[in-house]
N, CA, C and O atoms as a GROMACS GRO file, in nm:
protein
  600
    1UNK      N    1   9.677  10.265   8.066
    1UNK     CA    2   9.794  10.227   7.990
    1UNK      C    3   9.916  10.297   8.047
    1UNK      O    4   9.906  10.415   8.083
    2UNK      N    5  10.045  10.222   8.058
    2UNK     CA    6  10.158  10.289   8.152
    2UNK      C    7  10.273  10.277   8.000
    2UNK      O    8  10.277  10.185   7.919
    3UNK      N    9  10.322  10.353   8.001
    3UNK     CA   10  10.432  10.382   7.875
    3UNK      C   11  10.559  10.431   7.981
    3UNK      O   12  10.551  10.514   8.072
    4UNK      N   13  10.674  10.353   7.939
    4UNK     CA   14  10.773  10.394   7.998
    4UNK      C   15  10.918  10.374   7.869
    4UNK      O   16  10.947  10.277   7.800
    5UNK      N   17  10.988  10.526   7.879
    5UNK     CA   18  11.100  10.533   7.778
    5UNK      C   19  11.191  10.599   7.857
    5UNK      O   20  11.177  10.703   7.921
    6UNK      N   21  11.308  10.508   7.842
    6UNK     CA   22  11.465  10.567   7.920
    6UNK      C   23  11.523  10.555   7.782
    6UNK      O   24  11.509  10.494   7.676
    7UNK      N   25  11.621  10.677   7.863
    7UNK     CA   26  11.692  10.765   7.746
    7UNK      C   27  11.799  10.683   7.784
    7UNK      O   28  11.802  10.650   7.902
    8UNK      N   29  11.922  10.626   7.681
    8UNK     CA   30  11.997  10.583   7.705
    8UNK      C   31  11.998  10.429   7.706
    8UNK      O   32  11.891  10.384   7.666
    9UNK      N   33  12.112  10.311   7.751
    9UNK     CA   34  12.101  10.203   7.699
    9UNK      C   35  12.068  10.125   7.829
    9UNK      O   36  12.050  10.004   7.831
   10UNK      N   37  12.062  10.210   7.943
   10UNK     CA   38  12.063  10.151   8.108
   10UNK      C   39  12.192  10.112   8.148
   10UNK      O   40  12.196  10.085   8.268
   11UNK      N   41  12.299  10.100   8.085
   11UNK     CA   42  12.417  10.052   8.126
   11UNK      C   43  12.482  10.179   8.212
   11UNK      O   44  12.422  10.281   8.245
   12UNK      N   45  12.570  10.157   8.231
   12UNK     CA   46  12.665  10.221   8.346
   12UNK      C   47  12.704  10.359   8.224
   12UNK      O   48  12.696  10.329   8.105
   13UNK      N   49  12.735  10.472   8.252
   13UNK     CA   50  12.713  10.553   8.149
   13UNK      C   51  12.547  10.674   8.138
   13UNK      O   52  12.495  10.726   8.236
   14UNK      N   53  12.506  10.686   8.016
   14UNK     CA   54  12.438  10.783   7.952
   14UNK      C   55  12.426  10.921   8.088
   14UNK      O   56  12.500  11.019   8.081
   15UNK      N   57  12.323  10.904   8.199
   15UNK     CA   58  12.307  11.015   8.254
   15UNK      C   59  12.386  11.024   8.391
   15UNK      O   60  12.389  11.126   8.458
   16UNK      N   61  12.466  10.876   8.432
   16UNK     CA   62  12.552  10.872   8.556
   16UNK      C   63  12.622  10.899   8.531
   16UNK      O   64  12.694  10.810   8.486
   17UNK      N   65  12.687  11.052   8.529
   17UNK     CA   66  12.820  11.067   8.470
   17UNK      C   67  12.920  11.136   8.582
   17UNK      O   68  12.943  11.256   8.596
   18UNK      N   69  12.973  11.023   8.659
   18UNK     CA   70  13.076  11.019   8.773
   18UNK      C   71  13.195  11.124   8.667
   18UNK      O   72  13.264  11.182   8.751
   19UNK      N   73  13.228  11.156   8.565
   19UNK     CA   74  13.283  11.239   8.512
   19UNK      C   75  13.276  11.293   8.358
   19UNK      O   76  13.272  11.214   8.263
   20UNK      N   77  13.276  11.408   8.346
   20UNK     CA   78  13.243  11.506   8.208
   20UNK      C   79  13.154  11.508   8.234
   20UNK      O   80  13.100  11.443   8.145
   21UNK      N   81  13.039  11.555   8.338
   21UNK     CA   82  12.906  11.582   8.332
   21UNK      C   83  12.863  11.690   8.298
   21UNK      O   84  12.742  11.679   8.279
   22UNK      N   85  12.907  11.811   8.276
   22UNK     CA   86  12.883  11.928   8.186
   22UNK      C   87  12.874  11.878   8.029
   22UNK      O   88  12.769  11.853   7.969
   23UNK      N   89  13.003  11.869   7.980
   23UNK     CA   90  12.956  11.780   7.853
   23UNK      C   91  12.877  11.659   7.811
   23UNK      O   92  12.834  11.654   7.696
   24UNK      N   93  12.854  11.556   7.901
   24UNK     CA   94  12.776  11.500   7.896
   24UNK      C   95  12.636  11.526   7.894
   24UNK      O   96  12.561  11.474   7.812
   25UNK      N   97  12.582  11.643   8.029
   25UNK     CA   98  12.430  11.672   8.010
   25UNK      C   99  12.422  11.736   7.908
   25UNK      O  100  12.335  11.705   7.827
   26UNK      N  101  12.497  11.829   7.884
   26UNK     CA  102  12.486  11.918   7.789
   26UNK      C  103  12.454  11.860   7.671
   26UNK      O  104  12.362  11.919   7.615
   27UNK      N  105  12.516  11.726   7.586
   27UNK     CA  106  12.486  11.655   7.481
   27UNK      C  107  12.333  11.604   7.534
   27UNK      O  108  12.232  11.672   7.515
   28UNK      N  109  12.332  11.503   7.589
   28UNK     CA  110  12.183  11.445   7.642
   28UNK      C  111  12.069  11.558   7.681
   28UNK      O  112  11.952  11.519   7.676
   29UNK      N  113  12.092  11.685   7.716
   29UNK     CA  114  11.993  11.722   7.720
   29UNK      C  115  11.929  11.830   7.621
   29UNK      O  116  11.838  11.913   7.614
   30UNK      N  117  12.037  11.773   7.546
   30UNK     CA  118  11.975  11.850   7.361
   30UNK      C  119  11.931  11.699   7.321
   30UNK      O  120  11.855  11.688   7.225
   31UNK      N  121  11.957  11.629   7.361
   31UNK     CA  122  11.932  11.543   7.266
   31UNK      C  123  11.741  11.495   7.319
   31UNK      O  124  11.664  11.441   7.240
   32UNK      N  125  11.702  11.534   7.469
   32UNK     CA  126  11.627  11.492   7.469
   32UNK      C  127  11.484  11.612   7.479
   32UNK      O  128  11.367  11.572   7.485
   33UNK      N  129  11.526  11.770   7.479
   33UNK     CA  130  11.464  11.881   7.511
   33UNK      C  131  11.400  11.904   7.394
   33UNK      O  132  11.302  11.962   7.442
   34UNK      N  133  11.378  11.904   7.272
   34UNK     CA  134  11.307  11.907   7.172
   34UNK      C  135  11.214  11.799   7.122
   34UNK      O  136  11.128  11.822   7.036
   35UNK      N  137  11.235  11.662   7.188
   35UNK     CA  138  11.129  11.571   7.148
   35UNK      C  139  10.990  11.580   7.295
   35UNK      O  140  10.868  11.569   7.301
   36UNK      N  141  11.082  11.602   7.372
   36UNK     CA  142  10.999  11.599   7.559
   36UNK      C  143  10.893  11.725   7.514
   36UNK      O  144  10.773  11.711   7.540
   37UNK      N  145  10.939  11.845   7.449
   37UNK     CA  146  10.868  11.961   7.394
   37UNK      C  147  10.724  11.899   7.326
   37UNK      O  148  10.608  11.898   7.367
   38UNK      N  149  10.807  11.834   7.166
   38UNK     CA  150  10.675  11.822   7.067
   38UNK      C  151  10.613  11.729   7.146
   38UNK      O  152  10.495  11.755   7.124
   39UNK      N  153  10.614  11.636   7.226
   39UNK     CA  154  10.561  11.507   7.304
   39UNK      C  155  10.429  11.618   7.400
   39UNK      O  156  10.313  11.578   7.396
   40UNK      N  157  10.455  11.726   7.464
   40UNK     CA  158  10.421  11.820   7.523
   40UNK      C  159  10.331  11.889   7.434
   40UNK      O  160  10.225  11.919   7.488
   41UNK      N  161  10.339  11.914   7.348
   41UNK     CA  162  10.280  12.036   7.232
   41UNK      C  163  10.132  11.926   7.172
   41UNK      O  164  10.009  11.931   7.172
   42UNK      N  165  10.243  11.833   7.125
   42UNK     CA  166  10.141  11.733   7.050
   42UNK      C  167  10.051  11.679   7.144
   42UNK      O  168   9.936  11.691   7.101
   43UNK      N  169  10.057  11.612   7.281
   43UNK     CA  170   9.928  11.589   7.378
   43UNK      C  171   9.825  11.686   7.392
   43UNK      O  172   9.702  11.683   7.390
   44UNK      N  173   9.932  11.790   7.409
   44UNK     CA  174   9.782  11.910   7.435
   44UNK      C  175   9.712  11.924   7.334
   44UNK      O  176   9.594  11.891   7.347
   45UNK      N  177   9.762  11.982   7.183
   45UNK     CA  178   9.665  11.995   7.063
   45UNK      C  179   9.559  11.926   7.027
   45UNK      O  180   9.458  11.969   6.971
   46UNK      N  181   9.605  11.727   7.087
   46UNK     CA  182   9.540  11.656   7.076
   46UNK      C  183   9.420  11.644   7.177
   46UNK      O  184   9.338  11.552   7.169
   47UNK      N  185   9.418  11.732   7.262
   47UNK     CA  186   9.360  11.736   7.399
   47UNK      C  187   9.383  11.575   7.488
   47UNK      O  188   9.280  11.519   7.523
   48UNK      N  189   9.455  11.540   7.505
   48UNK     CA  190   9.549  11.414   7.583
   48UNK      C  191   9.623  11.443   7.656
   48UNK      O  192   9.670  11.345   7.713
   49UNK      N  193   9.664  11.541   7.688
   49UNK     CA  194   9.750  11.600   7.802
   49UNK      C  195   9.697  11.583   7.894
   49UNK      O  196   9.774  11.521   7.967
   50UNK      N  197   9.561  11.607   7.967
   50UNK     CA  198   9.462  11.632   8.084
   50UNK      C  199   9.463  11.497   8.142
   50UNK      O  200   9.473  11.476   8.263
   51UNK      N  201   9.451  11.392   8.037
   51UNK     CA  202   9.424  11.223   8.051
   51UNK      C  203   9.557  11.172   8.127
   51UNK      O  204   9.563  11.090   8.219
   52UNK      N  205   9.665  11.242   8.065
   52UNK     CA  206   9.777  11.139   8.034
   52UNK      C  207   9.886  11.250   8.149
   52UNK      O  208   9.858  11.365   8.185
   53UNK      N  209  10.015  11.169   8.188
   53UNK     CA  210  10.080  11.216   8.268
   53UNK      C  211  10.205  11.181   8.217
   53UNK      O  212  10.227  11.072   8.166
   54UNK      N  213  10.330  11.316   8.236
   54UNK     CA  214  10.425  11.291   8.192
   54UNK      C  215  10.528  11.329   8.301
   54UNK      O  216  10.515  11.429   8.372
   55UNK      N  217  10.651  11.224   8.309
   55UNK     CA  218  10.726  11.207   8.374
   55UNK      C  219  10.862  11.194   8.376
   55UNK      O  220  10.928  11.091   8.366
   56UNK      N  221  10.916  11.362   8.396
   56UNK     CA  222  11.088  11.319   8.394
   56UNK      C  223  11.157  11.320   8.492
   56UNK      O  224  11.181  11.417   8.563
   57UNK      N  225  11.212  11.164   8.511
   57UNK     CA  226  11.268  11.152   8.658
   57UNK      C  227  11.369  11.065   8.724
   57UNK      O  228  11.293  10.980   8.769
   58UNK      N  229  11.445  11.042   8.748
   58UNK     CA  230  11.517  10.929   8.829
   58UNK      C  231  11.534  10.874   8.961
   58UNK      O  232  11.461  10.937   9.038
   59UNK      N  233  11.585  10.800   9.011
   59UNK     CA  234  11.583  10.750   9.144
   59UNK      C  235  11.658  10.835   9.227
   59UNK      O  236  11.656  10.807   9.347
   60UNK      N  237  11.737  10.954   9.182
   60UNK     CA  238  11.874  10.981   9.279
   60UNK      C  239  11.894  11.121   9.210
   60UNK      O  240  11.829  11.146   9.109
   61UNK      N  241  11.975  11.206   9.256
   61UNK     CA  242  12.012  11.288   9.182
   61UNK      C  243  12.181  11.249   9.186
   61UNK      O  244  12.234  11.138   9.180
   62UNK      N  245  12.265  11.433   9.203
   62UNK     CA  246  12.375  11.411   9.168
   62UNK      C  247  12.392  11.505   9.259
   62UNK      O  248  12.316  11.599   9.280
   63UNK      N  249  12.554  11.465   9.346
   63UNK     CA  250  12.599  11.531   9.464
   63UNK      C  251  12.626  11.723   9.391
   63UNK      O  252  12.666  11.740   9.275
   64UNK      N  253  12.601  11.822   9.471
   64UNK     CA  254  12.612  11.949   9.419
   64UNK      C  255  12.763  11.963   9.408
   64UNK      O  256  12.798  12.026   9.308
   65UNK      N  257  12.870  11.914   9.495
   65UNK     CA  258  13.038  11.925   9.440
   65UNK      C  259  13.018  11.827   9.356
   65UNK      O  260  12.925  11.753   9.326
   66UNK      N  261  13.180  11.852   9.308
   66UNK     CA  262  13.264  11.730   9.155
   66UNK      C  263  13.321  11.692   9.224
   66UNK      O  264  13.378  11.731   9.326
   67UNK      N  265  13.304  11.569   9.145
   67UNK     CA  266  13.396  11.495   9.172
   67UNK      C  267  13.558  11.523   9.138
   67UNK      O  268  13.606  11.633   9.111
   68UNK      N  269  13.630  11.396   9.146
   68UNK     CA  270  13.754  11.457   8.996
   68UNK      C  271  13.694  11.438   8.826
   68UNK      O  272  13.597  11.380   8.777
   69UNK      N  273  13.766  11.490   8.791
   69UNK     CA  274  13.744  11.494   8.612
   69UNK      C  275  13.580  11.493   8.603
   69UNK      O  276  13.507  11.405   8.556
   70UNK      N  277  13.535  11.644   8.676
   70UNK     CA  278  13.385  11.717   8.605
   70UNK      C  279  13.309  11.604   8.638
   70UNK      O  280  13.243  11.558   8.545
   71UNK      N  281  13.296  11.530   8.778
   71UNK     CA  282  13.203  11.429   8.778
   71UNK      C  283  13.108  11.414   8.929
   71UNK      O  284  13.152  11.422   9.044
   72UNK      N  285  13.008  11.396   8.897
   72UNK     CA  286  12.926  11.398   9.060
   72UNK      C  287  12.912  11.253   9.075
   72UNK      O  288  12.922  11.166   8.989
   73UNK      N  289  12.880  11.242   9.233
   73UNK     CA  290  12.865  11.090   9.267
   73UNK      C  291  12.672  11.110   9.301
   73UNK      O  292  12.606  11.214   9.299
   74UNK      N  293  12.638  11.002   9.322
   74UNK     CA  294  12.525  10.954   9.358
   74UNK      C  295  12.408  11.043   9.487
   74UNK      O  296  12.417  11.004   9.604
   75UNK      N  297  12.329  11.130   9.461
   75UNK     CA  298  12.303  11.166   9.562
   75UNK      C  299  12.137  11.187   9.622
   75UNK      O  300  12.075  11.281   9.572
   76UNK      N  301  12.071  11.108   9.716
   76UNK     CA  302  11.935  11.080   9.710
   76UNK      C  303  11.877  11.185   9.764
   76UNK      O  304  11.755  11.177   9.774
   77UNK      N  305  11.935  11.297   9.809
   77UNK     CA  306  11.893  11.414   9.925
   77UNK      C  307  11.815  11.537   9.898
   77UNK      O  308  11.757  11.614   9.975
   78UNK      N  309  11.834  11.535   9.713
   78UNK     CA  310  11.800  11.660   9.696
   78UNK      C  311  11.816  11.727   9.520
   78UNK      O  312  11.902  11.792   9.460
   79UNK      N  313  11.680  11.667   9.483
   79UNK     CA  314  11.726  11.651   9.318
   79UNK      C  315  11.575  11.704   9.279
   79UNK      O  316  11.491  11.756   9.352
   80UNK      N  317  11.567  11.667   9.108
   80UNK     CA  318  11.432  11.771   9.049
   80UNK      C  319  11.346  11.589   8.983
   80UNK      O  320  11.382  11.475   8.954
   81UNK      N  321  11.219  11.672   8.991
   81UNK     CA  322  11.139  11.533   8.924
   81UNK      C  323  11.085  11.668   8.848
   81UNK      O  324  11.117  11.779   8.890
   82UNK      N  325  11.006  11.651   8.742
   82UNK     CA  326  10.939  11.733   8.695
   82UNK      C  327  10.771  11.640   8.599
   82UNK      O  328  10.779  11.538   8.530
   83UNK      N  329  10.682  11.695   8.622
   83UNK     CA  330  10.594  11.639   8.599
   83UNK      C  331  10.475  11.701   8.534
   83UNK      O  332  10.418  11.781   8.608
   84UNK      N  333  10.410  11.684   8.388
   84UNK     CA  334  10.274  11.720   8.329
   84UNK      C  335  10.192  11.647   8.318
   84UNK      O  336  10.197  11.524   8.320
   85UNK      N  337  10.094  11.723   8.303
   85UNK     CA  338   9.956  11.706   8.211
   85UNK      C  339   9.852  11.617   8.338
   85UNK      O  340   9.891  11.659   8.448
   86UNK      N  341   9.741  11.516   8.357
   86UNK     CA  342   9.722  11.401   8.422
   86UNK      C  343   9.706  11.478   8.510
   86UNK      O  344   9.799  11.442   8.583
   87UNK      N  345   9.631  11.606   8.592
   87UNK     CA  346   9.584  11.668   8.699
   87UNK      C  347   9.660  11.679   8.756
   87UNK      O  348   9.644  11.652   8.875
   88UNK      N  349   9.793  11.725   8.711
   88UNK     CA  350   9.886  11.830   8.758
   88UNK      C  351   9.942  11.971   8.752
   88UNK      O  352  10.002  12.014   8.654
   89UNK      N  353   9.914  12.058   8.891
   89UNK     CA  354   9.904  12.171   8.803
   89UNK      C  355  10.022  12.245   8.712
   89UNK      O  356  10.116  12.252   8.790
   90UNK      N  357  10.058  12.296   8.603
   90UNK     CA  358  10.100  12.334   8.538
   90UNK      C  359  10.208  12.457   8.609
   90UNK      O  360  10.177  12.527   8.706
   91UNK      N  361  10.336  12.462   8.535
   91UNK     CA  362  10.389  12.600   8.613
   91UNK      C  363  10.408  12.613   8.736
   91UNK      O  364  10.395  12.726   8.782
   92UNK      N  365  10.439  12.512   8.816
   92UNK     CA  366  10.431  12.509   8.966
   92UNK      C  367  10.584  12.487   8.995
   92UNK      O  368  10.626  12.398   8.921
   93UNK      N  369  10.679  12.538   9.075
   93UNK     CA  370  10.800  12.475   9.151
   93UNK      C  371  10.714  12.467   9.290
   93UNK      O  372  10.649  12.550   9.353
   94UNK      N  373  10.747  12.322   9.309
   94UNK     CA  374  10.743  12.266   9.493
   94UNK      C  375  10.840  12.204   9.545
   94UNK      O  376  10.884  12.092   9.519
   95UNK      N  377  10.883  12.307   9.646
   95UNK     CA  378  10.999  12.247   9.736
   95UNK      C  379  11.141  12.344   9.684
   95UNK      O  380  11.143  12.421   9.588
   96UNK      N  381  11.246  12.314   9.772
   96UNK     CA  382  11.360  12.367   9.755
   96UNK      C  383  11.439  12.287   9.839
   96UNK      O  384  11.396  12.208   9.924
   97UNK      N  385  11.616  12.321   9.797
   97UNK     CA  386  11.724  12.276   9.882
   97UNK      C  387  11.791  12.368   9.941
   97UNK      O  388  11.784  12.485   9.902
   98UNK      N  389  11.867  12.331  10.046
   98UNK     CA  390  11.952  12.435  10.093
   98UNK      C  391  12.007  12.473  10.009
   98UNK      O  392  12.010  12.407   9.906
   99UNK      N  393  12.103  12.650  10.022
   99UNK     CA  394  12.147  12.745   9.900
   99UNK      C  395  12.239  12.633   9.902
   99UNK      O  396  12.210  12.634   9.782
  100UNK      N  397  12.350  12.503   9.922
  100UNK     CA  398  12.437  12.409   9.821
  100UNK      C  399  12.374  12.306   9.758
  100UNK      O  400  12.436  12.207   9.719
  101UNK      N  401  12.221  12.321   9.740
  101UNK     CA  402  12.178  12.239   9.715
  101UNK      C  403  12.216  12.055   9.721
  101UNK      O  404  12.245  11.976   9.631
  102UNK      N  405  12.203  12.041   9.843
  102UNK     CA  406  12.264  11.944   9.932
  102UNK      C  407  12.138  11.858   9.951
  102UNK      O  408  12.115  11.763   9.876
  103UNK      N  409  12.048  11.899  10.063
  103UNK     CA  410  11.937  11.898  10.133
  103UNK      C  411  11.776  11.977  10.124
  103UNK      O  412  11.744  12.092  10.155
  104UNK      N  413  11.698  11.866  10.070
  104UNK     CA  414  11.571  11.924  10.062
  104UNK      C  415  11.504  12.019  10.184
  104UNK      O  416  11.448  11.975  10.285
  105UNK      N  417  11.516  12.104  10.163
  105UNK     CA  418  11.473  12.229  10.331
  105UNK      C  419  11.350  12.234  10.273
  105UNK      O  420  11.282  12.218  10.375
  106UNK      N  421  11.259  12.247  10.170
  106UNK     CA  422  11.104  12.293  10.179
  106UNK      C  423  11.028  12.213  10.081
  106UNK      O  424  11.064  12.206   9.963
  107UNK      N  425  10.931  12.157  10.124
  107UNK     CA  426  10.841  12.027  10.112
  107UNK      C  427  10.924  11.932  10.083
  107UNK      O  428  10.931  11.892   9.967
  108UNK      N  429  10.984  11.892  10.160
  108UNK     CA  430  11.083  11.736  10.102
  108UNK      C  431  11.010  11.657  10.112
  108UNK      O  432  10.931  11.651  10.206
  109UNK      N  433  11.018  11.561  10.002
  109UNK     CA  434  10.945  11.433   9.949
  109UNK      C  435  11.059  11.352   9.910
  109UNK      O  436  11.177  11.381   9.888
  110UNK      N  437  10.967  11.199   9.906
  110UNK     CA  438  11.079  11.058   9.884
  110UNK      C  439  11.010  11.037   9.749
  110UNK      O  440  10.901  11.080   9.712
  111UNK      N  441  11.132  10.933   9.660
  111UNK     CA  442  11.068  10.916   9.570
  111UNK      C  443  10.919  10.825   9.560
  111UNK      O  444  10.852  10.841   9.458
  112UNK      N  445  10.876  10.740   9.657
  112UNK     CA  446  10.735  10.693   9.746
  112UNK      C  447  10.653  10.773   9.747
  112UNK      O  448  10.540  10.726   9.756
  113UNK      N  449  10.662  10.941   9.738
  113UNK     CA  450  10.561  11.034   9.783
  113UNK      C  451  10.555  11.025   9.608
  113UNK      O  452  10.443  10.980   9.587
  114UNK      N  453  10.607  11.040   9.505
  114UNK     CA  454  10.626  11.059   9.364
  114UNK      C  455  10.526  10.957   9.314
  114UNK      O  456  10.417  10.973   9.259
  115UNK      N  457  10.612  10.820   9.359
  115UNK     CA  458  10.509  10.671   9.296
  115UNK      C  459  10.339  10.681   9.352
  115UNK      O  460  10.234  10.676   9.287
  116UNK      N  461  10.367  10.700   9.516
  116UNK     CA  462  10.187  10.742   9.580
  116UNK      C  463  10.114  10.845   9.474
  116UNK      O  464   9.998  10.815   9.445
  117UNK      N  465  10.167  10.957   9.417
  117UNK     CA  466  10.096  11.050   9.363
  117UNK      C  467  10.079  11.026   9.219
  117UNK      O  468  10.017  11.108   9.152
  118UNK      N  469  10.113  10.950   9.181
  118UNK     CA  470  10.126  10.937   9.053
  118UNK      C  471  10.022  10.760   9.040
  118UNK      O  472   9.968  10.722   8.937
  119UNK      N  473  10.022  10.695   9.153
  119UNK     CA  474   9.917  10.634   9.151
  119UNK      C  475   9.750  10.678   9.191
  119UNK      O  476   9.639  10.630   9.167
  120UNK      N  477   9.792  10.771   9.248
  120UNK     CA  478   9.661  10.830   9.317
  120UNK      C  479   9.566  10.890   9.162
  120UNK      O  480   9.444  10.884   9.146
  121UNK      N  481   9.673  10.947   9.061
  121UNK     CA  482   9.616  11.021   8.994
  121UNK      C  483   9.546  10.912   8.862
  121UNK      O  484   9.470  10.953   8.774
  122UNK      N  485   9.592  10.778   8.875
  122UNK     CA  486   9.575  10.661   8.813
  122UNK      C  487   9.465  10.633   8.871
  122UNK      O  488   9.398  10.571   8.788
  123UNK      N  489   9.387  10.648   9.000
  123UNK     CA  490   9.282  10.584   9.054
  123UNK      C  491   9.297  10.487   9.123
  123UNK      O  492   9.195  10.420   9.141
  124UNK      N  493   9.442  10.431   9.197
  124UNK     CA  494   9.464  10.342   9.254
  124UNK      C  495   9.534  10.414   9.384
  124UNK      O  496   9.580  10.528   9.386
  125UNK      N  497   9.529  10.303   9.511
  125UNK     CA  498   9.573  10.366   9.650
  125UNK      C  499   9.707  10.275   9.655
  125UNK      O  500   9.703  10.153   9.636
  126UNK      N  501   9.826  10.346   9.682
  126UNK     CA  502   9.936  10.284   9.680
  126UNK      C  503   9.970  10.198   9.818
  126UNK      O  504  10.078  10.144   9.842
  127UNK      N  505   9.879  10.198   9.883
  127UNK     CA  506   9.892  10.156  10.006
  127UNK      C  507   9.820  10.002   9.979
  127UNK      O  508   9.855   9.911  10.054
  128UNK      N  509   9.760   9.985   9.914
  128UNK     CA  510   9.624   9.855   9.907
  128UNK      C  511   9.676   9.767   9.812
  128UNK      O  512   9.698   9.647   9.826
  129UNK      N  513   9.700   9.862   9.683
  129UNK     CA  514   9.766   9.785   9.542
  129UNK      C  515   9.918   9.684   9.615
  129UNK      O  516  10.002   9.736   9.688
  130UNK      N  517   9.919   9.560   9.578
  130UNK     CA  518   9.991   9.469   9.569
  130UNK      C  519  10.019   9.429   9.451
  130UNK      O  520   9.932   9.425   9.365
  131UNK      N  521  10.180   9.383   9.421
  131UNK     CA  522  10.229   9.369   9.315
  131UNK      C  523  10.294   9.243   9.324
  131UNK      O  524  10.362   9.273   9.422
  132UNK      N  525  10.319   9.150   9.305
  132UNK     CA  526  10.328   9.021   9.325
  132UNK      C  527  10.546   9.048   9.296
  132UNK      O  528  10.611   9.116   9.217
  133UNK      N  529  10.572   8.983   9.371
  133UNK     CA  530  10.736   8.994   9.401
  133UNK      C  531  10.781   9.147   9.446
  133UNK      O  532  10.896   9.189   9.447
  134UNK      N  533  10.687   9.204   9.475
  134UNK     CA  534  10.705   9.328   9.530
  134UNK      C  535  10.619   9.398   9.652
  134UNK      O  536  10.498   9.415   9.637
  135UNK      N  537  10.689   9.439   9.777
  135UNK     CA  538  10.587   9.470   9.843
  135UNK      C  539  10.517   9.612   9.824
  135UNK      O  540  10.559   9.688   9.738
  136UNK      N  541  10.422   9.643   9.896
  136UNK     CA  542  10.344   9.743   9.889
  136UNK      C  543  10.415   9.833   9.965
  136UNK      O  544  10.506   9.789  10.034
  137UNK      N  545  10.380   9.994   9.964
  137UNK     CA  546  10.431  10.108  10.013
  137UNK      C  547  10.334  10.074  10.164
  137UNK      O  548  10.216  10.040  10.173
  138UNK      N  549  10.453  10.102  10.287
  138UNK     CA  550  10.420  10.097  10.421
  138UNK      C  551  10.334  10.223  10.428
  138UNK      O  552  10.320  10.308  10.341
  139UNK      N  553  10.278  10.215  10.554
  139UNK     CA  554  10.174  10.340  10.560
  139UNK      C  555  10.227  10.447  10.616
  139UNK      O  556  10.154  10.536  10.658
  140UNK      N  557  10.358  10.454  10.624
  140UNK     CA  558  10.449  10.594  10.647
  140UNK      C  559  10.502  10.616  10.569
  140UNK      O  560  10.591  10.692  10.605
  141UNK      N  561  10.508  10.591  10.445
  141UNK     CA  562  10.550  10.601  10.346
  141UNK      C  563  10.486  10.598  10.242
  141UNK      O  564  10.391  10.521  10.239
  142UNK      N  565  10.516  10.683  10.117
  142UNK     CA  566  10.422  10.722   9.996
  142UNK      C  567  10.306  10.754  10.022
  142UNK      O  568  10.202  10.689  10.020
  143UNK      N  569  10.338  10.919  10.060
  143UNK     CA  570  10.204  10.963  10.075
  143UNK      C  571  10.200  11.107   9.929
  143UNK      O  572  10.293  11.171   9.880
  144UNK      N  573  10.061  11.110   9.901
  144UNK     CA  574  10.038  11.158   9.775
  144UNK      C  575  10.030  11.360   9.812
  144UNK      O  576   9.977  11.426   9.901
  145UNK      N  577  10.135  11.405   9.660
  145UNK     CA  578  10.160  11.506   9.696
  145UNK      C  579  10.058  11.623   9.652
  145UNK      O  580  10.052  11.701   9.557
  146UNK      N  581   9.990  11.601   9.752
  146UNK     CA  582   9.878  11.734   9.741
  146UNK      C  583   9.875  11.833   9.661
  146UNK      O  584   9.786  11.875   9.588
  147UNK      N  585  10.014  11.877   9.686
  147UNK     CA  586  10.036  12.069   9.681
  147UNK      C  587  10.026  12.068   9.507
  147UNK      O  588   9.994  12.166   9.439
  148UNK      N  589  10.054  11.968   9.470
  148UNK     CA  590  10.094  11.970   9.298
  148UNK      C  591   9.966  11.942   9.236
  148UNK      O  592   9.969  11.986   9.120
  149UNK      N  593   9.844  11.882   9.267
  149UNK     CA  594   9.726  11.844   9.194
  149UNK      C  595   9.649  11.974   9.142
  149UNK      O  596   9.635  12.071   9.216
  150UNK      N  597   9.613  11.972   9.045
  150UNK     CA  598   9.506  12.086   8.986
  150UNK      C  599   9.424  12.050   9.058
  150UNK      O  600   9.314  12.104   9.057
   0.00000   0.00000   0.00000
C-alpha cells in the first residue's frame, strides 16, 4: 500500500517561497513537526514502523543565498530528504554539501537513487518495473542507497 500526503494546496506558494522564507518555513514547519512526530510515535507503539516507510521530501531544494525580499530560487544540487522506519537505519546523516551548502561533496545522490531505494525496500527492482506513460529508471541511474539500510 503507497500513501502519499502533501502539505499544502500544490499551487505556486506553500513551501516555494521565492520570498519570506524564514517566515514562511517557520509557520509550515510548526505546522507540520508535531503531527510527522505522533505519525512517528504512533507507528512504532503500534509496531508498524519496521513495515512501513516514511518520507519527507521534495524534488529540489532551495538555493543557500536570497533572493530579494527573504526568498530562495530553485535549487537541485544540494538539499535534505529525510527518511524512517521500512529498513532504514535510524539516526543516520548521509552525505554532506560544501561549507555554502551549494554542492553535494559526500555521497551525492539523485533523486533516482531515493525512488531506486525506496523501491528496493518495497521488493521491487526499479530498473525492470514499468509504468505505463512513464519510462523506467536507465541503468545508470537509480541506484539503491546502501549506506542507509538497516
Amino acid at each position: 500500500r503507497f500513501i502519499q500526503i502533501m502539505h499544502g494546496d500544490g499551487a505556486a506558494g506553500a513551501w516555494d517561497a521565492h520570498s519570506g522564507l524564514k517566515k514562511n518555513h517557520e509557520k509550515l514547519s510548526a505546522q507540520v513537526d508535531k503531527p510527522i512526530a505522533g505519525l512517528l510515535k504512533d507507528l512504532k507503539q503500534r509496531g508498524l514502523l519496521s513495515e512501513t516507510i516514511v518520507v519527507f521530501a521534495t524534488e529540489f531544494g532551495r538555493t543557500p543565498g536570497s533572493q530579494s525580499n527573504d526568498g530562495r530560487d530553485h535549487h537541485p544540487y544540494g538539499f535534505s530528504v529525510w527518511m524512517a522506519g521500512g529498513g532504514i537505519q535510524g539516526g543516520l546523516t548521509h552525505g554532506a554539501t560544501d561549507e555554502l551548502g551549494f554542492h553535494a561533496i559526500e555521497h551525492p545522490h539523485y533523486v533516482t537513487d531515493v525512488h531506486a531505494t525506496l523501491l528496493h525496500q518495497l521488493g521491487l527492482d526499479a530498473h525492470r518495473m514499468e509504468v505505463p506513460g512513464h519510462k523506467r529508471l536507465e541503468e545508470d541511474f537509480g541506484h539503491v542507497i546502501k549506506e542507509i539500510l538497516a
